[in-house]
C-alpha positions as a Markdown table, in Angstrom:
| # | Residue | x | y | z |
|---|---|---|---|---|
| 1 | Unk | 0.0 | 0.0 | 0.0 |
| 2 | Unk | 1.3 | 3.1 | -0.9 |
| 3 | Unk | 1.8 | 6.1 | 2.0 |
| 4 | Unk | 1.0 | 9.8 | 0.9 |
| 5 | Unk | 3.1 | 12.4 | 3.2 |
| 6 | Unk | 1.2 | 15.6 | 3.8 |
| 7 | Unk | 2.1 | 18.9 | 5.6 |
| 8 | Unk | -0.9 | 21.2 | 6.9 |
| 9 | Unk | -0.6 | 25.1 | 7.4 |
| 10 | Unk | -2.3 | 27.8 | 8.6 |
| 11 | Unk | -2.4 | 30.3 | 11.3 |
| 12 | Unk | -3.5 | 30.3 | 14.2 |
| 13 | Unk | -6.9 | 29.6 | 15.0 |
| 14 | Unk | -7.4 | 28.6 | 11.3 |
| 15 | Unk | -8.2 | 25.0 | 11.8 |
| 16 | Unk | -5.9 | 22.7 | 11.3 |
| 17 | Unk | -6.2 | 20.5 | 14.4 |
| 18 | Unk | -9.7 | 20.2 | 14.2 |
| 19 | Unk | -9.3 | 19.6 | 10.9 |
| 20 | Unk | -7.2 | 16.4 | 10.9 |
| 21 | Unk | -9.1 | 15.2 | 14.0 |
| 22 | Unk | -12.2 | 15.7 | 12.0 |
| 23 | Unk | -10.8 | 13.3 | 9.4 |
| 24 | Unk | -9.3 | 10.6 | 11.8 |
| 25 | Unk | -13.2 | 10.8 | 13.0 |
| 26 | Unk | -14.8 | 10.4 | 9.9 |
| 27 | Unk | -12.3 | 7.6 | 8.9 |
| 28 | Unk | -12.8 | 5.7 | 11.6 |
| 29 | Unk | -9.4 | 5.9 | 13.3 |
| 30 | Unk | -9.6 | 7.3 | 16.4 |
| 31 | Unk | -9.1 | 4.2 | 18.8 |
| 32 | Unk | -12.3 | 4.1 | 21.6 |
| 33 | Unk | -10.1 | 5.5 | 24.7 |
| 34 | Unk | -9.0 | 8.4 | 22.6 |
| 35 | Unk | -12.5 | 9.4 | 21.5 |
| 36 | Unk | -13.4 | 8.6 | 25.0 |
| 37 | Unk | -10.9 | 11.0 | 26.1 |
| 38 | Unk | -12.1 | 13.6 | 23.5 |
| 39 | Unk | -15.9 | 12.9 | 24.6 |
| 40 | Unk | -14.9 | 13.7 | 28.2 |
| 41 | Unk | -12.8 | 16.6 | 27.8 |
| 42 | Unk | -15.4 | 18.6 | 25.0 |
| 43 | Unk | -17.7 | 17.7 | 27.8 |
| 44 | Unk | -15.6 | 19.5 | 30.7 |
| 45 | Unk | -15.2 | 22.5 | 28.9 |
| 46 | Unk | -18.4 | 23.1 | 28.2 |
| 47 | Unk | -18.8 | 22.3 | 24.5 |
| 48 | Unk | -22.0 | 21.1 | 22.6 |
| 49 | Unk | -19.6 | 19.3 | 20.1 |
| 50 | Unk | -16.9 | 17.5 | 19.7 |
| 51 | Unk | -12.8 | 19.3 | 20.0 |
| 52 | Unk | -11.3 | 17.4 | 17.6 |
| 53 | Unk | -8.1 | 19.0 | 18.2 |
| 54 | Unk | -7.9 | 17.3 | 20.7 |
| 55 | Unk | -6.9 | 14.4 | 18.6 |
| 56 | Unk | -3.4 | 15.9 | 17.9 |
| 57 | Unk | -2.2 | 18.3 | 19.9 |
| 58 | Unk | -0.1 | 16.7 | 22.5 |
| 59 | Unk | 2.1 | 19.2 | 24.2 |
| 60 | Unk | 0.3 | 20.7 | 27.3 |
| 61 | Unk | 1.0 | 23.7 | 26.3 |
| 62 | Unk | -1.3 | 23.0 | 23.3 |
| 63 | Unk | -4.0 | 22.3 | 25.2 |
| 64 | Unk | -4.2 | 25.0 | 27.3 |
| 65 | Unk | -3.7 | 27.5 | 24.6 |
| 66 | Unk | -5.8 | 25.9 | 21.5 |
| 67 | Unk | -2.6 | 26.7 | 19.3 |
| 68 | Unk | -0.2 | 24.3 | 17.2 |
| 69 | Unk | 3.5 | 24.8 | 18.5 |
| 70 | Unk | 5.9 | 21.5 | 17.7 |
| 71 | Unk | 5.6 | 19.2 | 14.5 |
| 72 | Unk | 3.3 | 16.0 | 15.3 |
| 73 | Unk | 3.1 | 13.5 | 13.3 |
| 74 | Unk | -0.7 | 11.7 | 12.9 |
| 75 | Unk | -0.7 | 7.7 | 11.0 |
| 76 | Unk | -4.0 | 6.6 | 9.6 |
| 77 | Unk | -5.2 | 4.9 | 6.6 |
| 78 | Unk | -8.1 | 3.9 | 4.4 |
| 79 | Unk | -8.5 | 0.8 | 2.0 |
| 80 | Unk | -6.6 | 2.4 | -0.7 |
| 81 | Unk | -4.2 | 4.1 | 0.7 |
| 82 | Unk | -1.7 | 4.6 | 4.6 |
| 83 | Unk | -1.2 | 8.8 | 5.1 |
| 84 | Unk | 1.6 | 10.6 | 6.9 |
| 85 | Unk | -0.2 | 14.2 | 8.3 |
| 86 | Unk | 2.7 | 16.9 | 9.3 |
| 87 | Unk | 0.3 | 19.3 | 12.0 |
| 88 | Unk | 2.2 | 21.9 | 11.7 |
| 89 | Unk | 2.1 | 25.1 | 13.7 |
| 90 | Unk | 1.1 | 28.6 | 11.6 |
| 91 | Unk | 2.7 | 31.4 | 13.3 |
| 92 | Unk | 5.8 | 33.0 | 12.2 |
| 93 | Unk | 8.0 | 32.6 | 15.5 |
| 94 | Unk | 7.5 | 28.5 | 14.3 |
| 95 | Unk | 9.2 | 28.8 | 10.6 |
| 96 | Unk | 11.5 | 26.4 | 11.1 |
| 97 | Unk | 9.2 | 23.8 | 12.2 |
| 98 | Unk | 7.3 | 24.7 | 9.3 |
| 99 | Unk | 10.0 | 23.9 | 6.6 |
| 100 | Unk | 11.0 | 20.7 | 8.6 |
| 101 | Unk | 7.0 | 19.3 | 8.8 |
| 102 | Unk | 6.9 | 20.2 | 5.1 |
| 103 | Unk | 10.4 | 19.1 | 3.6 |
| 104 | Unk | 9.3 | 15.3 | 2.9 |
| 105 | Unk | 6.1 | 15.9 | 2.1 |
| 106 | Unk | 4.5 | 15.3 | -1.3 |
| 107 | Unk | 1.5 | 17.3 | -0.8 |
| 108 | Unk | 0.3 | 20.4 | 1.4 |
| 109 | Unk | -3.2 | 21.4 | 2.9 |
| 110 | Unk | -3.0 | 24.9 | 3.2 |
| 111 | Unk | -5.9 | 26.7 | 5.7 |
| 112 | Unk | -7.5 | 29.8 | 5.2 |
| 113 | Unk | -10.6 | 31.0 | 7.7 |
| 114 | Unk | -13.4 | 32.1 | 5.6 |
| 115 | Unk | -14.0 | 35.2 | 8.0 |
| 116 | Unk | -10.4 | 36.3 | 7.3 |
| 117 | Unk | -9.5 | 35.5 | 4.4 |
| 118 | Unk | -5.6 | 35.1 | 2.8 |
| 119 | Unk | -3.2 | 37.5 | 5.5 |
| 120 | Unk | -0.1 | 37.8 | 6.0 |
| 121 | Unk | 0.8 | 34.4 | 7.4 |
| 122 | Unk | -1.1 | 32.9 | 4.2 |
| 123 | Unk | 1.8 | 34.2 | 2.1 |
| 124 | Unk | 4.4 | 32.3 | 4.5 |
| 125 | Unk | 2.8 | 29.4 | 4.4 |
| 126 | Unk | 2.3 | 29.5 | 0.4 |
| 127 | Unk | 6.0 | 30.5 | 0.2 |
| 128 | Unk | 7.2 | 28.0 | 1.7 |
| 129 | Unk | 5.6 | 25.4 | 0.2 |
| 130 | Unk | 6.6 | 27.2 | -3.5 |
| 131 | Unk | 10.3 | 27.2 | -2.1 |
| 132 | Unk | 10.1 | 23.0 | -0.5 |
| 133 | Unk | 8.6 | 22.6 | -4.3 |
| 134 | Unk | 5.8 | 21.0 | -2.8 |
| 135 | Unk | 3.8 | 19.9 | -6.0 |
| 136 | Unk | 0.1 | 19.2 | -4.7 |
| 137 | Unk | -1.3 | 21.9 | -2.8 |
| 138 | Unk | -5.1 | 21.7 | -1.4 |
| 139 | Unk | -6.2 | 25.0 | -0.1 |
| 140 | Unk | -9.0 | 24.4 | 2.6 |
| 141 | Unk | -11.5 | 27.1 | 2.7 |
| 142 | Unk | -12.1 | 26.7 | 6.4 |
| 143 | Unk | -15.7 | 27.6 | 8.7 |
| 144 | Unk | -17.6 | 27.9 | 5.8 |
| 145 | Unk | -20.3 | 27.3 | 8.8 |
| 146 | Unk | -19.6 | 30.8 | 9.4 |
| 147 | Unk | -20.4 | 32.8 | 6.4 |
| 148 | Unk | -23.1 | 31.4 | 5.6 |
| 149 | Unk | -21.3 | 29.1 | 3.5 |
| 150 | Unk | -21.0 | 31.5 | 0.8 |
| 151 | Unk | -20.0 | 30.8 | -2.8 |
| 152 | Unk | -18.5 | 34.8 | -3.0 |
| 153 | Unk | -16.5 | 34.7 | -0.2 |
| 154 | Unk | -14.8 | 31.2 | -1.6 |
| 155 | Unk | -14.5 | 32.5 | -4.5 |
| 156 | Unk | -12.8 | 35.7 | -3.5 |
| 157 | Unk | -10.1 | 33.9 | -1.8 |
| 158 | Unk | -9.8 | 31.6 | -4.6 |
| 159 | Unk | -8.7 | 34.6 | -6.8 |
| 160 | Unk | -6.3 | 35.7 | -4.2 |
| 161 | Unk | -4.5 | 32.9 | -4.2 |
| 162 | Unk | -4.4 | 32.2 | -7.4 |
| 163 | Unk | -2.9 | 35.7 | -7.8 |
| 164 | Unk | -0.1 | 35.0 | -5.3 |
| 165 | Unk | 0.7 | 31.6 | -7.5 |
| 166 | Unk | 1.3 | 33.9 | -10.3 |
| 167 | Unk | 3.9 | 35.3 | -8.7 |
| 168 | Unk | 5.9 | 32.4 | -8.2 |
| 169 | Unk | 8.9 | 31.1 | -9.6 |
| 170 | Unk | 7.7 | 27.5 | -9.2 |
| 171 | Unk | 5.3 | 27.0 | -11.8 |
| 172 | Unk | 4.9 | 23.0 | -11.6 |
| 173 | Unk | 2.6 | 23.1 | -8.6 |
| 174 | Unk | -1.1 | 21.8 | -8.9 |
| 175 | Unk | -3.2 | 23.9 | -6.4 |
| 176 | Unk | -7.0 | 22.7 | -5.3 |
| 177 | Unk | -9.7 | 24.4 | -3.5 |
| 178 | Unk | -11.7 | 23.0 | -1.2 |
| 179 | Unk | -14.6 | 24.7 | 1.0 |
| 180 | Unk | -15.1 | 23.1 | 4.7 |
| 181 | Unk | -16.1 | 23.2 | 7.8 |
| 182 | Unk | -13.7 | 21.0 | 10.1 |
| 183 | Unk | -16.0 | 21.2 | 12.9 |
| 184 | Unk | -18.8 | 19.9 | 11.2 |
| 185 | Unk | -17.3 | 18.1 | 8.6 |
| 186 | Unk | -18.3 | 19.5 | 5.3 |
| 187 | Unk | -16.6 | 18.9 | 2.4 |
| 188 | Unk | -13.5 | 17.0 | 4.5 |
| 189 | Unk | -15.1 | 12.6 | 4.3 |
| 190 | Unk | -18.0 | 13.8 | 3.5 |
| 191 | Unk | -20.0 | 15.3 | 0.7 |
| 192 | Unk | -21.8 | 18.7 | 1.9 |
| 193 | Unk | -25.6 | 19.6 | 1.1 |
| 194 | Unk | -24.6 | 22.5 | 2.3 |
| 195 | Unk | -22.4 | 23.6 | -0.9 |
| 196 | Unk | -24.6 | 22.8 | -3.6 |
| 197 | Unk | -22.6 | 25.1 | -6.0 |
| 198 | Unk | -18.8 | 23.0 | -5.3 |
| 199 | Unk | -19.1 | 20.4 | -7.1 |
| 200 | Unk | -15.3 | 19.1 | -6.8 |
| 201 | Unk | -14.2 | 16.6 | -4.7 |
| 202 | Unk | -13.8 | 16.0 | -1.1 |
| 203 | Unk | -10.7 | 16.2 | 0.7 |
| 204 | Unk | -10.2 | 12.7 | 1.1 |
| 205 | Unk | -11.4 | 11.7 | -2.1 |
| 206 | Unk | -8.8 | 14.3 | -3.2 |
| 207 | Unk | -6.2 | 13.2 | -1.3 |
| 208 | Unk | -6.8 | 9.6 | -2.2 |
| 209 | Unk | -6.5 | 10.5 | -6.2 |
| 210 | Unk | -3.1 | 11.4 | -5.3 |
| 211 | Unk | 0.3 | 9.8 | -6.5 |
| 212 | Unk | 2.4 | 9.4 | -3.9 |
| 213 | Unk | 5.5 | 8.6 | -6.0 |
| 214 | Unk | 5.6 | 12.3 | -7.4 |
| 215 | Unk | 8.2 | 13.3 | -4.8 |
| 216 | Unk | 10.5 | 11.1 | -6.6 |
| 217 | Unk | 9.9 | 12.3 | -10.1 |
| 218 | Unk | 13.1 | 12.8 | -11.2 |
| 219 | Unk | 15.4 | 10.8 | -14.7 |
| 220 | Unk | 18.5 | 10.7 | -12.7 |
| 221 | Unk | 19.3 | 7.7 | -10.3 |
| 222 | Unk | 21.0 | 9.1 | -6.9 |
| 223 | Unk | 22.1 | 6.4 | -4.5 |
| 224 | Unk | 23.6 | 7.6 | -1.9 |
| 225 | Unk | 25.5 | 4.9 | 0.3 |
| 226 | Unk | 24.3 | 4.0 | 3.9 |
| 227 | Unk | 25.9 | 1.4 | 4.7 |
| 228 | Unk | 28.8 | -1.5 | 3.3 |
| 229 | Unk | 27.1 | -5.2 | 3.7 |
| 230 | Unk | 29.4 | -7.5 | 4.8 |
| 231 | Unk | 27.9 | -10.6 | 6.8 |
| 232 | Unk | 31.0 | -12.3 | 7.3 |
| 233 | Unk | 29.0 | -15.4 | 7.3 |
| 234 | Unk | 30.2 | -18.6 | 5.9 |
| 235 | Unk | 27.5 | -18.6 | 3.1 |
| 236 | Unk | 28.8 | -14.9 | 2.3 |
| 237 | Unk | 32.1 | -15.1 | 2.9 |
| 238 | Unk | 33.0 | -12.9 | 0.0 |
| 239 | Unk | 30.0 | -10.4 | -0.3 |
| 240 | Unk | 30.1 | -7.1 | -0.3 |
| 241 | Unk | 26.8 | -4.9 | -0.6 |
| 242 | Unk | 26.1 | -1.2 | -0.9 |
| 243 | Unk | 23.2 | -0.2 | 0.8 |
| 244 | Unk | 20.8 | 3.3 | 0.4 |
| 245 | Unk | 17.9 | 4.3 | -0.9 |
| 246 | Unk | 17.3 | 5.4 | -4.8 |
| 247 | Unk | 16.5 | 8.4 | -5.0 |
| 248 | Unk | 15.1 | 9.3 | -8.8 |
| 249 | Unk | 15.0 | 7.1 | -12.1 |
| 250 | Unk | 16.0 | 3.6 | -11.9 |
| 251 | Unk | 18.4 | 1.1 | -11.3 |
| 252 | Unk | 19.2 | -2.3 | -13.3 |
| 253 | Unk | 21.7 | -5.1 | -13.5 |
| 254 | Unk | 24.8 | -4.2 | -16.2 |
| 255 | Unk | 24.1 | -0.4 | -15.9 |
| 256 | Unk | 27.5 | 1.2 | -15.6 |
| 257 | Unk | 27.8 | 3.4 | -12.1 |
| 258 | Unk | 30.2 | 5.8 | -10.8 |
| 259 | Unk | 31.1 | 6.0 | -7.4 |
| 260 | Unk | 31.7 | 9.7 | -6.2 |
| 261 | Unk | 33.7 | 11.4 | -5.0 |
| 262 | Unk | 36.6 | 8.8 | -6.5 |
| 263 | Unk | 35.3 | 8.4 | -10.0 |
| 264 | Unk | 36.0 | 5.1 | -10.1 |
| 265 | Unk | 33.5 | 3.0 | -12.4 |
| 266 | Unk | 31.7 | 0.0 | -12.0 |
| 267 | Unk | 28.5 | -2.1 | -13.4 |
| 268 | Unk | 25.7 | -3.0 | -11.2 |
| 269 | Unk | 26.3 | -6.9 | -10.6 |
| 270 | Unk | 23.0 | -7.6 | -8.5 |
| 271 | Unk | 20.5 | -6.1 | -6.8 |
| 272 | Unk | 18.8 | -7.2 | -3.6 |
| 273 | Unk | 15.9 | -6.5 | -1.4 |
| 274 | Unk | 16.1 | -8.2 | 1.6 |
| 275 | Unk | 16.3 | -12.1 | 0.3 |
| 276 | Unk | 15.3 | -11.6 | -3.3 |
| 277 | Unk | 16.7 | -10.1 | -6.2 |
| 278 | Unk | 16.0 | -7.7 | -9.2 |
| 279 | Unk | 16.7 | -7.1 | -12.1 |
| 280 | Unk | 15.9 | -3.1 | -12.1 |
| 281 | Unk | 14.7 | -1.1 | -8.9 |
| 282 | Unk | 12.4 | 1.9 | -9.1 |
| 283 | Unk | 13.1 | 5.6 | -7.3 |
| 284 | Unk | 11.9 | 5.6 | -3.8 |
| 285 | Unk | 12.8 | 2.3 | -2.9 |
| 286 | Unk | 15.8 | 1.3 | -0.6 |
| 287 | Unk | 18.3 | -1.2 | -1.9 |
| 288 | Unk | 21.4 | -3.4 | -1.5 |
| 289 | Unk | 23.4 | -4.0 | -4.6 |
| 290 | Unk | 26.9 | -5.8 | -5.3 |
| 291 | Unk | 29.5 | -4.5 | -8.4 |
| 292 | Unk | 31.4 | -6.4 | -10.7 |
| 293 | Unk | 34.3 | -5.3 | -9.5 |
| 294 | Unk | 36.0 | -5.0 | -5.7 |
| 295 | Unk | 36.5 | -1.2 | -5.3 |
| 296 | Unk | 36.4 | 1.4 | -2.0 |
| 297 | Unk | 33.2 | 2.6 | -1.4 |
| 298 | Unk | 31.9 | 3.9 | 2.2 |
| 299 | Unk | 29.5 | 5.6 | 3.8 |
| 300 | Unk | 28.7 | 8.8 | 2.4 |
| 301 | Unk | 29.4 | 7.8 | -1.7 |
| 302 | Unk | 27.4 | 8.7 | -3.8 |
| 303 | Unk | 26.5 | 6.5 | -6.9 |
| 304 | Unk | 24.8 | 7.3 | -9.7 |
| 305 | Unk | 24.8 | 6.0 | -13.8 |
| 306 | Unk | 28.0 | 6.9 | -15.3 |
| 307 | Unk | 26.0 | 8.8 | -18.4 |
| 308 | Unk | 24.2 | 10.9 | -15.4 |
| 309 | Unk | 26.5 | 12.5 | -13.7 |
| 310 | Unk | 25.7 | 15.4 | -10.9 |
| 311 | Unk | 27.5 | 18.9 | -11.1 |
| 312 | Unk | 29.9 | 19.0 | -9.3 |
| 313 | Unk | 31.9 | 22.8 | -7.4 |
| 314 | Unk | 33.6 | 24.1 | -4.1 |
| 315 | Unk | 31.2 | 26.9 | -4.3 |
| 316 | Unk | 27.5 | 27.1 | -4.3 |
| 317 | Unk | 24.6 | 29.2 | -3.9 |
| 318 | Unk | 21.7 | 28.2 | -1.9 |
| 319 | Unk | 18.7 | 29.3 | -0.4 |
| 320 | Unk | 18.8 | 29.2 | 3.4 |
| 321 | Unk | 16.2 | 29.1 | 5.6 |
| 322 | Unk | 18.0 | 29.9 | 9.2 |
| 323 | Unk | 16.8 | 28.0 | 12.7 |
| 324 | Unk | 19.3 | 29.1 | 15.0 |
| 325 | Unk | 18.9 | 31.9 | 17.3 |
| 326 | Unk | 22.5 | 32.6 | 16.4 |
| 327 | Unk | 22.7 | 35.0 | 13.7 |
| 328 | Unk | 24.2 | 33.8 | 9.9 |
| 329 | Unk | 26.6 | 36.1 | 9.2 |
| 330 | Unk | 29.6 | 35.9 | 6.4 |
| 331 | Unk | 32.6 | 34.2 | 7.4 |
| 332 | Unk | 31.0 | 32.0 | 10.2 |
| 333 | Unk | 31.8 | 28.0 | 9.3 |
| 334 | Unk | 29.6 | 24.9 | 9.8 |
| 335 | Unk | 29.8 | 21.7 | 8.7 |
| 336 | Unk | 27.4 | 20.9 | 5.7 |
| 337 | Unk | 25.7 | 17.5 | 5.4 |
| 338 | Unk | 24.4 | 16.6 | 1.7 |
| 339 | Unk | 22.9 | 13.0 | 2.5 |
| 340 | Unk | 24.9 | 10.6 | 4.3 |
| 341 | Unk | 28.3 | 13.1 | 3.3 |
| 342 | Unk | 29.8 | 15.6 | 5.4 |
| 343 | Unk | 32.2 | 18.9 | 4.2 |
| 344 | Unk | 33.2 | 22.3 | 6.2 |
| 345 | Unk | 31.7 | 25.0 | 4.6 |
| 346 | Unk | 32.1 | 28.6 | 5.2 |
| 347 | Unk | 29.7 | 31.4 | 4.4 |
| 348 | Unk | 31.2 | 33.5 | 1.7 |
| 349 | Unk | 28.3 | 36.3 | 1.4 |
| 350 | Unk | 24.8 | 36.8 | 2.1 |
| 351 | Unk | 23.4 | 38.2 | -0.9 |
| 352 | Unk | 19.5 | 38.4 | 0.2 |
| 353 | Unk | 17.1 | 38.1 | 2.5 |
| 354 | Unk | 14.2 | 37.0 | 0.7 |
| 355 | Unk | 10.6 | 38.2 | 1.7 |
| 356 | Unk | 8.6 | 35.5 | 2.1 |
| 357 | Unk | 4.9 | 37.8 | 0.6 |
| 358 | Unk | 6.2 | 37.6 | -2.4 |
| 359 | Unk | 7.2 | 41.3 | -2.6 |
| 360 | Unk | 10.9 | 40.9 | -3.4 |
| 361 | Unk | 14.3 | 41.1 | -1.9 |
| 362 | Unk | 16.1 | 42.4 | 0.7 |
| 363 | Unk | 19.7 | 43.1 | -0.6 |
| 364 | Unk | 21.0 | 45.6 | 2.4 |
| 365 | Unk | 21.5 | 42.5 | 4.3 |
| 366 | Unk | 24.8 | 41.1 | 6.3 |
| 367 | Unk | 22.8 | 38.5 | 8.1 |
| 368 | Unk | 20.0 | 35.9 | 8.7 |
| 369 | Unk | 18.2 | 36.1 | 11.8 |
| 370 | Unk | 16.3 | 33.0 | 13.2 |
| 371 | Unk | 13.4 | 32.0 | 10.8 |
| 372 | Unk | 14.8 | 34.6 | 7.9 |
| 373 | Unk | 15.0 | 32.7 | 4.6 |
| 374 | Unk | 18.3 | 34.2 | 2.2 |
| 375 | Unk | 20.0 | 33.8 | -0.5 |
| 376 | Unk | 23.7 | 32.6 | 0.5 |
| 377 | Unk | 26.9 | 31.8 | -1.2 |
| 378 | Unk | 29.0 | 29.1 | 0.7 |
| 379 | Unk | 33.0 | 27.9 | -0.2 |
| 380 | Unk | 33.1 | 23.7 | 0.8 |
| 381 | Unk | 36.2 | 21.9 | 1.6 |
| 382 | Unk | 35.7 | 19.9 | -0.8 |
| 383 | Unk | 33.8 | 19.5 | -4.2 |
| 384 | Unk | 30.4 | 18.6 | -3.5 |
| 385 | Unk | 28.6 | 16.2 | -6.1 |
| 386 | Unk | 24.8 | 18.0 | -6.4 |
| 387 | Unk | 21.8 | 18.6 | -8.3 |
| 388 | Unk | 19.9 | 22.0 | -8.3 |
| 389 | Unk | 17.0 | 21.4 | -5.8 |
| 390 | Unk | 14.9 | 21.8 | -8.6 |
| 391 | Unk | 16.1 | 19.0 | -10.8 |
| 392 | Unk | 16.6 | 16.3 | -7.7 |
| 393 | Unk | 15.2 | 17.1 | -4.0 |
| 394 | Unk | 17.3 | 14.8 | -2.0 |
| 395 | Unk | 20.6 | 15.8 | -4.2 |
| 396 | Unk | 19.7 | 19.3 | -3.9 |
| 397 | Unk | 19.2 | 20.4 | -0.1 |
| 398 | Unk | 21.4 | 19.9 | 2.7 |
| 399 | Unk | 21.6 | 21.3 | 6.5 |
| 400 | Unk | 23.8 | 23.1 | 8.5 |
| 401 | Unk | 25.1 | 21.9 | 11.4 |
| 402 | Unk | 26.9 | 24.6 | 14.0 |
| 403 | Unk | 30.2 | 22.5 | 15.1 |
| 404 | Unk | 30.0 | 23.7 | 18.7 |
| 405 | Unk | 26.9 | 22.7 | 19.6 |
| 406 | Unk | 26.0 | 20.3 | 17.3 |
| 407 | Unk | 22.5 | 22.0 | 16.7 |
| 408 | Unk | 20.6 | 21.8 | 13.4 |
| 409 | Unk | 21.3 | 25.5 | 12.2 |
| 410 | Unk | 19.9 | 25.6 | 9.4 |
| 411 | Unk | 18.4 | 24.1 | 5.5 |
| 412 | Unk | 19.5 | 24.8 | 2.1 |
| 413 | Unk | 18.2 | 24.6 | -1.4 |
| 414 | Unk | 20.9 | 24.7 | -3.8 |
| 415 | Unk | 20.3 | 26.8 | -6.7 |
């Protein structure tokens, strides 16, 4: 069974708890002592329905102030398909839990209260999901209960929206809206009587004609290594497997490979999956293969086809988005990891800060500040085998990690 990844957004208040609760509801997968638990507290407080936010937001703080604040991950499925929701929390002080919720995710439910309409914080949210390349995006027209369900005031932030797309420099995304009411449940399993004039379809049923391999859609095949196999058994005395997870195009027995950063070339000899082989493997899936030839490969190697081979510099530009509460600034060195490899880099120049409403740049800059998102040149150690971000996610993005404190500073899209 396939497994969809989706990030939610919105701001606060918006709906997004009550929103995925009201879906776990609907579906059927709320276990009896959690609606129990639900039941009891709605009851407590006073309510004449169901808080369905209840169903996700686990930090006490949460409860106590009806707000999103860390990343939770909620597991559920249906008959066709297993889903991965990212709640994650709206307001600006929480960027960075934003981009990580939303960085391996293949689609993005995007909230917008009916009585608001797009603000500020819609912009972030949109931007960020324009700047992760996030191809699916649903916008949920939220509390529809409370205008009256109104086709104009759908419609107007419809337009909106579709204005801000325009905008864009991402121009492969595939944007849907949908008008609900989490609370009661319009539109979200279930179609509404109450929207006579929608006649798309729901949110699940949307979310279930969704390909969850599109993340992957990319020619190239990018393996980087995890691990050497050696079992050291009797039976496999002499084996020797490379093990990761193909990231883009394909993999098949004979293709000739290059092993990077050595260049040294090779033909795939078999491929395994546990205790059967194949002849070709597909992106997304994680592998062990053997070579026809004995030659040094380790953890942090990149392979890939010998007729596809990355870019390859000591110096690249990026797009940043900072976590760190200690400020970017040019000069400052942190170690860069591009998926299982590690290099020093140093921060040549901050050429940007880029505003995240779509209204341009900031170019009298000399820093990032925690949740800023720049435009940043870096000088590596070492050459760094890469794909732009656009061409290859998982090639394409990195993090920076401060070597003092060992922190997660910050994420990088390499232009």
């Amino acid at each position: 069974m396939e497994v969809l990844k989706i990030a939610t957004a919105g701001s606060v208040d918006d709906g997004k708890s009550t929103l995925i609760g009201r879906i776990l509801y609907d579906t059927k997968s709320l276990t009896d002592d959690k609606l129990e638990a639900i039941e009891r507290s709605s009851k407590q407080k006073g309510f004449d329905y169901l808080d369905f936010s209840l169903a996700t937001d686990g930090l006490v703080a949460e409860r106590e102030q009806g707000i999103t604040i860390d990343v939770a991950h909620i597991y559920f499925s249906t008959a066709n398909k297993s889903y991965i929701i990212a709640d994650t929390p709206g307001h600006v002080e929480y960027t960075r839990n934003m981009v990580t919720g939303a960085s391996t995710s293949q689609a993005a439910v995007i909230l917008v209260d009916a009585r608001k309409g797009v603000i500020e914080q819609t912009y972030r949210h949109f931007f960020i999901n324009n700047l992760l390349q996030v191809k699916d995006i649903i916008v949920a027209v939220n509390k529809m209960d409370l205008v009256a369900f109104s086709e104009d005031k759908f419609t107007a932030i419809k337009k909106e929206i579709l204005s801000l797309a325009a905008k864009s420099d991402y121009k492969g995304q595939h944007i849907t809206f949908i008008p609900v009411s989490a609370l009661k449940g319009d539109n979200v399993v279930y179609k509404s009587e109450n929207t006579p004039w929608y006649v798309g379809k729901t949110m699940l049923e949307h979310l279930e004609s969704l390909n969850a391999q599109d993340v992957y859609e990319i020619s190239q095949a990018r393996l980087p290594i995890q691990a050497v196999i050696r079992p050291k058994t009797e039976a496999f005395h002499d084996f020797r497997g490379y093990a990761g997870k193909l990231y883009g195009g394909s993999l098949s027995v004979g293709d000739a490979v290059t092993v990077l950063p050595s260049k040294t070339r090779s033909k795939v000899k078999e491929i395994y999956f546990f205790d059967k082989t194949f002849q070709t493997v597909e992106r997304g899936t994680s592998v062990n293969i053997t070579l026809e030839n004995d030659i040094n490969i380790s953890r942090g190697d990149l392979l890939v086809k010998s007729d596809e081979l990355p870019k390859e510099a000591k110096q690249i530009e990026a797009k940043i988005c900072w976590m760190d509460v200690k400020k970017l600034v040019p000069g400052s060195k942190y170690i860069l990891q591009h998926g299982t490899q590690r290099v020093l880099a140093k921060i040549a120049a901050i050429k940007t800060v880029i505003k995240t409403d779509f209204s341009g740049n900031d170019e009298d800059t000399d820093h990032l500040e925690i949740n800023a998102i720049g435009r940043v040149n870096l000088k590596l150690a070492k050459p760094l085998f890469y794909d732009a971000y656009a061409d290859n996610k998982a090639n394409g993005s990195f993090i920076l990690i401060d070597p003092q404190s060992n922190h997660t500073s910050g994420v990088g899209f390499i232009q």
